[in-house]
PyMOL CGO cylinders between C-alpha atoms (Angstrom):
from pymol import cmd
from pymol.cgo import CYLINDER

trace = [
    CYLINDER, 0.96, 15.12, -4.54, 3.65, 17.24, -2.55, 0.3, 1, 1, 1, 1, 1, 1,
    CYLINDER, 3.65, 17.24, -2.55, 5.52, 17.51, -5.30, 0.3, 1, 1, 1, 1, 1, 1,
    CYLINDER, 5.52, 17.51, -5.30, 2.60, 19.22, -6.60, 0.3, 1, 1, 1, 1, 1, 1,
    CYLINDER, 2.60, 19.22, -6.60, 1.85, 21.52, -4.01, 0.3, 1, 1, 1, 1, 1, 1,
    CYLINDER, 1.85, 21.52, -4.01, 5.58, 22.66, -4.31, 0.3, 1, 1, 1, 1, 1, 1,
    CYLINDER, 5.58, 22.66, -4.31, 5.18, 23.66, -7.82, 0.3, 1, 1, 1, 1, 1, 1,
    CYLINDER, 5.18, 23.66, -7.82, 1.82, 26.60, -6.66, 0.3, 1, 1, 1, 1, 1, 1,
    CYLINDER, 1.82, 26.60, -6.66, -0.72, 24.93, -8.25, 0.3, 1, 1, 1, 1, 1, 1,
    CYLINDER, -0.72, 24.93, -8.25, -4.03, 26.89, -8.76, 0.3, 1, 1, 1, 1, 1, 1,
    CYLINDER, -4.03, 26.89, -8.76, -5.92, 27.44, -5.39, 0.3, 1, 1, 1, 1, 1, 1,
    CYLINDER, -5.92, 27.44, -5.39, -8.75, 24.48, -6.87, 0.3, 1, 1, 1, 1, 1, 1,
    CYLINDER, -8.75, 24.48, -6.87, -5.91, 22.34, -7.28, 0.3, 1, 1, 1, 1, 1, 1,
    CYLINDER, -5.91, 22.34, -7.28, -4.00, 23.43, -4.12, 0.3, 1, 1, 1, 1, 1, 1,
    CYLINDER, -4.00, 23.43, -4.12, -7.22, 22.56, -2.04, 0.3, 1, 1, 1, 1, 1, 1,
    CYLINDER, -7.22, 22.56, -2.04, -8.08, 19.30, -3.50, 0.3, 1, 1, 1, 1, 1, 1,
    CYLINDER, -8.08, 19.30, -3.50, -4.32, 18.06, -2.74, 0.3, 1, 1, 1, 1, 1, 1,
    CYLINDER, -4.32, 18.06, -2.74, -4.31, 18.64, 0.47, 0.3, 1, 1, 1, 1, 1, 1,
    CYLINDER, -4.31, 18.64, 0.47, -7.58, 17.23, 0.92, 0.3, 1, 1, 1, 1, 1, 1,
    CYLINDER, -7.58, 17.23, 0.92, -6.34, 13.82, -0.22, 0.3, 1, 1, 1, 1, 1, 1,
    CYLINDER, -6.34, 13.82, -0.22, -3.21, 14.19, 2.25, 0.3, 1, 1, 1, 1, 1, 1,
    CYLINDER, -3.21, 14.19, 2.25, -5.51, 14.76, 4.78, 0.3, 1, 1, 1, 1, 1, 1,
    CYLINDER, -5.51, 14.76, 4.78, -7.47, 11.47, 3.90, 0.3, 1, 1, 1, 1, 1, 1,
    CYLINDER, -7.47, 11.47, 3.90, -3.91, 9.58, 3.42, 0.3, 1, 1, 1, 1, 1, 1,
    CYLINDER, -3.91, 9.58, 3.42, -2.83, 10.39, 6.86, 0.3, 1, 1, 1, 1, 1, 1,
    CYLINDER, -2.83, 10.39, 6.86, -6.43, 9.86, 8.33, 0.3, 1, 1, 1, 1, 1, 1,
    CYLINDER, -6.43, 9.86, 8.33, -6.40, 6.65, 6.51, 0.3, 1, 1, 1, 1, 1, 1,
    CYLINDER, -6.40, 6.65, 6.51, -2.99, 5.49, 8.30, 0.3, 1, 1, 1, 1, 1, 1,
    CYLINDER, -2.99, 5.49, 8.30, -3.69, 6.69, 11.31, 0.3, 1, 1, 1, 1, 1, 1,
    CYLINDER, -3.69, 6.69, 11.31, -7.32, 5.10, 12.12, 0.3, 1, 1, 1, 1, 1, 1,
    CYLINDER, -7.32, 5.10, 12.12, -7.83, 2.85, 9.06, 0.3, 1, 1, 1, 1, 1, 1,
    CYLINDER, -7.83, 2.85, 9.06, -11.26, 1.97, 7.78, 0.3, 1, 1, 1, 1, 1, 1,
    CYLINDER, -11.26, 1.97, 7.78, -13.00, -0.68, 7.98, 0.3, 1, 1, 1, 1, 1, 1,
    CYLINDER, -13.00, -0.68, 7.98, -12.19, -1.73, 4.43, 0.3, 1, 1, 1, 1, 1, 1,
    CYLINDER, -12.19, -1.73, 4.43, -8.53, -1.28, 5.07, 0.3, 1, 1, 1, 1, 1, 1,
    CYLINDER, -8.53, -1.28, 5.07, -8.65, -3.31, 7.80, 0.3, 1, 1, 1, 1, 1, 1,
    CYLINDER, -8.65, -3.31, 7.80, -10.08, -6.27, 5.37, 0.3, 1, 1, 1, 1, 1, 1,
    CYLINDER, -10.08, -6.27, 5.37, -7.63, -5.94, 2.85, 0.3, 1, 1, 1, 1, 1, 1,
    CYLINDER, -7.63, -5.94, 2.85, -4.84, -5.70, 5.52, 0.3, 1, 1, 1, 1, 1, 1,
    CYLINDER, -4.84, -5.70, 5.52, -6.21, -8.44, 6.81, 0.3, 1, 1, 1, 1, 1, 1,
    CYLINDER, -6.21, -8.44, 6.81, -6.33, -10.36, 3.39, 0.3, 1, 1, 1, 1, 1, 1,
    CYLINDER, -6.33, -10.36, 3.39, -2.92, -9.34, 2.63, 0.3, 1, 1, 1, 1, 1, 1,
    CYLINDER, -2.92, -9.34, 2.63, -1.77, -11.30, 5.84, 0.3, 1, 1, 1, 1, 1, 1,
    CYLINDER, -1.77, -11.30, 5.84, -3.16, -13.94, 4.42, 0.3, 1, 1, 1, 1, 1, 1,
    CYLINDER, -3.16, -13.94, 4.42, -1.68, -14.58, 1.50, 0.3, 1, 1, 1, 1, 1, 1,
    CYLINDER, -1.68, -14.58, 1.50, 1.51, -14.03, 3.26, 0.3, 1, 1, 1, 1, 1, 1,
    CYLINDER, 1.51, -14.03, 3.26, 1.20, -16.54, 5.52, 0.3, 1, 1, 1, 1, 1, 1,
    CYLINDER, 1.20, -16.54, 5.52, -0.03, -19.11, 2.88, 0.3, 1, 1, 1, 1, 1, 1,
    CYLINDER, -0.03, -19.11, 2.88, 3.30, -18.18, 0.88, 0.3, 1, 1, 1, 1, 1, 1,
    CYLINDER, 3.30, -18.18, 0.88, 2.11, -20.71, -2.22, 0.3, 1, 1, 1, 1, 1, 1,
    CYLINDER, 2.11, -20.71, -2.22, 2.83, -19.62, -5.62, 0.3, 1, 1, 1, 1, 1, 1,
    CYLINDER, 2.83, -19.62, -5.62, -0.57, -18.50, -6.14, 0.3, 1, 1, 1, 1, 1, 1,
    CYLINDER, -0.57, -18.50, -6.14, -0.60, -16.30, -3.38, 0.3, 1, 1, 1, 1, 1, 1,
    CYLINDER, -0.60, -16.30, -3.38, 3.23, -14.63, -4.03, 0.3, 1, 1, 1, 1, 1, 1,
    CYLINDER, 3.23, -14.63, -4.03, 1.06, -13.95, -7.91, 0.3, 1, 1, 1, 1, 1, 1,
    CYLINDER, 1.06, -13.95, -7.91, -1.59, -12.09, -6.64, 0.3, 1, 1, 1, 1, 1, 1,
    CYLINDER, -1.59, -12.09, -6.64, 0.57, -10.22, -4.30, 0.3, 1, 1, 1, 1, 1, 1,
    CYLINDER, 0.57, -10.22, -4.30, 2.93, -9.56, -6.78, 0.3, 1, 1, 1, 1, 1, 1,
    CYLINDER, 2.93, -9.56, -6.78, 0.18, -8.02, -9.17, 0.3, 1, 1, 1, 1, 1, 1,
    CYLINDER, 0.18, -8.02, -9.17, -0.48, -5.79, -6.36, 0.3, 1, 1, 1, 1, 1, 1,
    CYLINDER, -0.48, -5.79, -6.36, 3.09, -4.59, -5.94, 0.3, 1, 1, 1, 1, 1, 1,
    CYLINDER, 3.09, -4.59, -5.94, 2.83, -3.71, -9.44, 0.3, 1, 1, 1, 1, 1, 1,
    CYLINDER, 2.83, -3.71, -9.44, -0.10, -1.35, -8.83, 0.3, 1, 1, 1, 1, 1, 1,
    CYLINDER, -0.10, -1.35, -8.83, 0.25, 2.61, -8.26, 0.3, 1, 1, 1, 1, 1, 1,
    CYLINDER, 0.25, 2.61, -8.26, 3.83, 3.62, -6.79, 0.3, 1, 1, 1, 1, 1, 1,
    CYLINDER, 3.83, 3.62, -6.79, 2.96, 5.29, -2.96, 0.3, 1, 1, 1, 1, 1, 1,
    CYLINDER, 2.96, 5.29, -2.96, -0.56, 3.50, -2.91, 0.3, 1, 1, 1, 1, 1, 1,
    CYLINDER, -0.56, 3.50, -2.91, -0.82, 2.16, 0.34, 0.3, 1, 1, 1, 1, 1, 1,
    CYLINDER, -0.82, 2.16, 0.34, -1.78, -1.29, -0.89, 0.3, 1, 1, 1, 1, 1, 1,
    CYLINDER, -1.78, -1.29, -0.89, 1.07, -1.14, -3.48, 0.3, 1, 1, 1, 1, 1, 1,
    CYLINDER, 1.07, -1.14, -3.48, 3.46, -0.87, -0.61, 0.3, 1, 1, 1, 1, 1, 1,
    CYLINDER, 3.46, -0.87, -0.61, 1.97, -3.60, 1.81, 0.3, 1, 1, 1, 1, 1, 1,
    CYLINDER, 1.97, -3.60, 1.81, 2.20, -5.60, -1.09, 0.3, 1, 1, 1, 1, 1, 1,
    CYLINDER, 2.20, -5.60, -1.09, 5.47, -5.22, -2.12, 0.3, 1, 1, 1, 1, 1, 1,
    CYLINDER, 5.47, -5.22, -2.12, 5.99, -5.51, 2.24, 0.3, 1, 1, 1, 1, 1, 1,
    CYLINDER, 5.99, -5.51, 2.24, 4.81, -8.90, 2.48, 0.3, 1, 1, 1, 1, 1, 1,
    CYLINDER, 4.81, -8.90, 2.48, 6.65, -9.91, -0.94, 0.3, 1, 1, 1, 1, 1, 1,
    CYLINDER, 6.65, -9.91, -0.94, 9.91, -8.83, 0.86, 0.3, 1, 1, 1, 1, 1, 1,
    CYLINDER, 9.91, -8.83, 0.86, 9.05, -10.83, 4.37, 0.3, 1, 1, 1, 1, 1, 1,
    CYLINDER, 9.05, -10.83, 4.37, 8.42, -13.66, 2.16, 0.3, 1, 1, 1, 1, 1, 1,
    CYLINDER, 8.42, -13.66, 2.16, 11.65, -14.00, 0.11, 0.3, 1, 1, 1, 1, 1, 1,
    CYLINDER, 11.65, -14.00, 0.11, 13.32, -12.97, 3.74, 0.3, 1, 1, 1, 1, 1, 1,
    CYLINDER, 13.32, -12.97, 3.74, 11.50, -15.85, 5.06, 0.3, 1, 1, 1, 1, 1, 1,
    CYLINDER, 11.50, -15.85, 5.06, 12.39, -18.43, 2.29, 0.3, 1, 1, 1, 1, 1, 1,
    CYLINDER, 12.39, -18.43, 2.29, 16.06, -17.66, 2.32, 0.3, 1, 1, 1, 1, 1, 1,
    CYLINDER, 16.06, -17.66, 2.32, 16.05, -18.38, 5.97, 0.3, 1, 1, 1, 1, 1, 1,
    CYLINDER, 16.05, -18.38, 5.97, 14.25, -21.60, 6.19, 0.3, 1, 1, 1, 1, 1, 1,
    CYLINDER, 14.25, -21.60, 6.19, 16.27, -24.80, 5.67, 0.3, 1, 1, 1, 1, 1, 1,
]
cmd.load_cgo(trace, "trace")
């Protein structure tokens, strides 16, 4: 999106833009109810670590590059394979 904004988009275009920066920063900054669920849900399958779980949170890494959930995602995919190359 800022990227975007770079390139002088038209003024519509301009303003809707930065209205969905706004709502990304709001969004990380005092999350939403529903973001706190799926956060929560995310730690989850984390900590449960079966194969099952690393699926579904791998077919969330492979969702929209930048989403938040994309990231967190591909974040507790990471921990994981951290965590299994540590353990005995």
């Amino acid at each position: 999106m800022r990227k975007t904004l770079d390139g002088r988009p038209a003024l519509e275009t301009r303003r809707r833009l930065e209205q969905l920066i706004e709502n990304q920063v709001r969004e990380r900054w005092s999350p939403s109810a529903e973001w706190l669920r799926i956060g929560r849900a995310l730690e989850v399958l984390e900590h449960i670590g079966s194969p099952e779980a690393r699926q579904v949170l791998q077919a969330l890494a492979e969702g929209a590059p930048g989403a938040m959930l994309t990231r967190e995602a591909k974040a507790a995919l990471e921990r994981l394979a951290r965590h299994s190359t540590a353990a005995p």
